[in-house]
N, C-alpha and C positions, 0 to 999 in steps of 0.2 A: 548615349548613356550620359547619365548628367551626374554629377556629383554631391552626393549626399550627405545630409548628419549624422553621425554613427549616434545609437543610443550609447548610455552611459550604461556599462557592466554594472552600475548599484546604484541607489536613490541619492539624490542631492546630499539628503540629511547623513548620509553613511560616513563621510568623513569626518563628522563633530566628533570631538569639538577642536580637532585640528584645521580643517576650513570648513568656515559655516554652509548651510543648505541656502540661503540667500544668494551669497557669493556664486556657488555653484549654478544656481540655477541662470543668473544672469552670465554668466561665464559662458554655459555649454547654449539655452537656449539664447541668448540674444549676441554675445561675440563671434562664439564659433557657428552661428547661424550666418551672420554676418557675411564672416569670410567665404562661408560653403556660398553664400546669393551670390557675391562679388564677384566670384572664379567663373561660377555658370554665364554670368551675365560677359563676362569676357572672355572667353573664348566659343560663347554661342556664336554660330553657323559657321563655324573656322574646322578646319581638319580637325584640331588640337579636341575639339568636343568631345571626342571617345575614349581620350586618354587617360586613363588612373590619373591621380592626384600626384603617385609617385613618379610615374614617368616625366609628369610635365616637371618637378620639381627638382629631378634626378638631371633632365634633360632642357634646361632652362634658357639656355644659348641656342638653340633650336626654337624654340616661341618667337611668333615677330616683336621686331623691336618694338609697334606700335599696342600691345597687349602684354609687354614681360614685366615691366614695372606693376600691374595687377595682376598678374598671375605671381609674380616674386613675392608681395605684398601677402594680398590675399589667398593665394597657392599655399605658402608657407603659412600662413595660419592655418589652415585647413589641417596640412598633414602632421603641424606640429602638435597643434590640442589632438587627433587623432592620434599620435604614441604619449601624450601626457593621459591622459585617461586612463588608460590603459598598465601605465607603472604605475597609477596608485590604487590600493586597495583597502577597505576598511578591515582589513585582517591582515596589513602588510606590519614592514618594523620588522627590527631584529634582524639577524644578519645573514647574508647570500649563501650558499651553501654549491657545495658539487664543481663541475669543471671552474664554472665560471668564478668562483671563489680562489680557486688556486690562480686563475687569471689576474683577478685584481689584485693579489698579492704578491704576485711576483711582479706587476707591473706597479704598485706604489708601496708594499713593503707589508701595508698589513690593511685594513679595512677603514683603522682612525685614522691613517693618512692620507687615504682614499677619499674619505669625507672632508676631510678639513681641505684637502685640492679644488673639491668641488665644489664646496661650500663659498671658498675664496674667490673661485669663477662666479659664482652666483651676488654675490654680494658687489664684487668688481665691476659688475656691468652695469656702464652707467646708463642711466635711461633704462629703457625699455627693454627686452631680451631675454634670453634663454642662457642657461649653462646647462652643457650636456657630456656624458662620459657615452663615447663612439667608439667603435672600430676602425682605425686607419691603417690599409694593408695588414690586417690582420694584429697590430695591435692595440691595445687600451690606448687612449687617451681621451683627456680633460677637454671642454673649449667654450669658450660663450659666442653667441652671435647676439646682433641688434638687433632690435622690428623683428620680422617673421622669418628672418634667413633659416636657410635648415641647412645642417650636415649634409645632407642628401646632392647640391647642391655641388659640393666641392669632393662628391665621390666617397663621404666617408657616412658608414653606416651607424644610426643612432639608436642608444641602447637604454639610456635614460634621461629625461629631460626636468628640467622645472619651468616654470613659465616665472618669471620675472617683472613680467608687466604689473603696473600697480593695479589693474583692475582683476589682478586672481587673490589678491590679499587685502586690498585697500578697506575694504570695509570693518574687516575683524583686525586687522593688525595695522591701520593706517601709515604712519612712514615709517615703521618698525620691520623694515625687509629682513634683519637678523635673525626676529623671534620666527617670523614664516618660516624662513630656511631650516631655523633648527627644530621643527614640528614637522616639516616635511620627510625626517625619515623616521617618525612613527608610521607614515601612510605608503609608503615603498615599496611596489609589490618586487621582491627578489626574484619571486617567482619567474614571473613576465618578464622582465630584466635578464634572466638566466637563458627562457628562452630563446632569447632576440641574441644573446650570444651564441649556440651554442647554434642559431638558423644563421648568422652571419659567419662563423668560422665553418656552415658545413662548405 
């Protein structure tokens, strides 16, 4: 079993005009293609071949030493654009709603403090990276990682992410990572978001 591209739930164009359909397209088809070749290509004819993308990523310390730096690499790209797709939606925005709502509230007080936590992780990470809002032992919190590290990784379960690399913004907003952030939660799916809480506290 080899490790695939997932399609995109909507067309390139569906996020404009908060990230362009150009952007997109080299994003899902030539990055995240990228990663999905790099992972195949390193752990072809190895036990590790049948493994979900989660497991290897979940279970990283277990990869030989001589494949985990491209599986860590490449692996975490894989499953990160994999839950980035997925929390956005060209019908997302607006705010979370139901269990998960009362969650984020009692864990940073209200929703605009929630945002500006994550916002601050997003913005803070230098280089390259991710800021993501997880479940750790069952609760909320904030965190950025570098390069492709996932959550997954150090045991905590990821429930929203952004991609921070300058190649998901670079073209429509070049070194403007502020204005990306603050258009990123027009496209938000709560929805999916609410999901992944409500499958990680079952």
């Amino acid at each position: 079993m080899s490790i695939t591209l997932p399609d995109l739930p909507y067309d390139y164009s569906a996020l404009e005009p908060h990230i362009d359909a150009r952007t997109m397209e080299i994003h899902h088809g030539k990055h995240h293609r990228a990663y999905v070749d790099k992972t195949n290509a390193a752990i072809a004819g190895t036990e590790f071949e049948d493994k979900s993308i989660e497991e290897l990523i979940a279970d990283l310390e277990l990869v030989p030493e001589g494949i985990r730096t491209a599986v860590r690499s490449s692996g975490g790209g894989v499953i990160n654009h994999n839950i980035f797709w997925t929390v956005l939606s060209p019908d997302g925005g607006g705010e979370p709603s139901g269990a998960f709502a009362e969650a984020l509230a009692g864990a940073f007080g209200d929703s605009a403090s929630f945002r500006r936590t994550f916002t601050d992780a997003a913005l803070g990470q230098f280089g390259s990276g991710w800021a993501w809002l997880v479940l750790s032992d069952g609760a909320l919190a904030v965190m950025k990682t570098p390069n492709q590290d996932s959550p997954l990784t150090e045991g905590r379960i990821p429930l929203l992410c952004l991609d921070v690399w300058e190649h998901a913004y670079y073209l429509k907003y070049q070194n403007r990572r502020p204005e990306y952030v603050e258009v990123f939660w027009n496209i938000v799916n709560w929805e999916e978001v609410g999901r992944r809480y409500e499958e990680g506290m079952a």
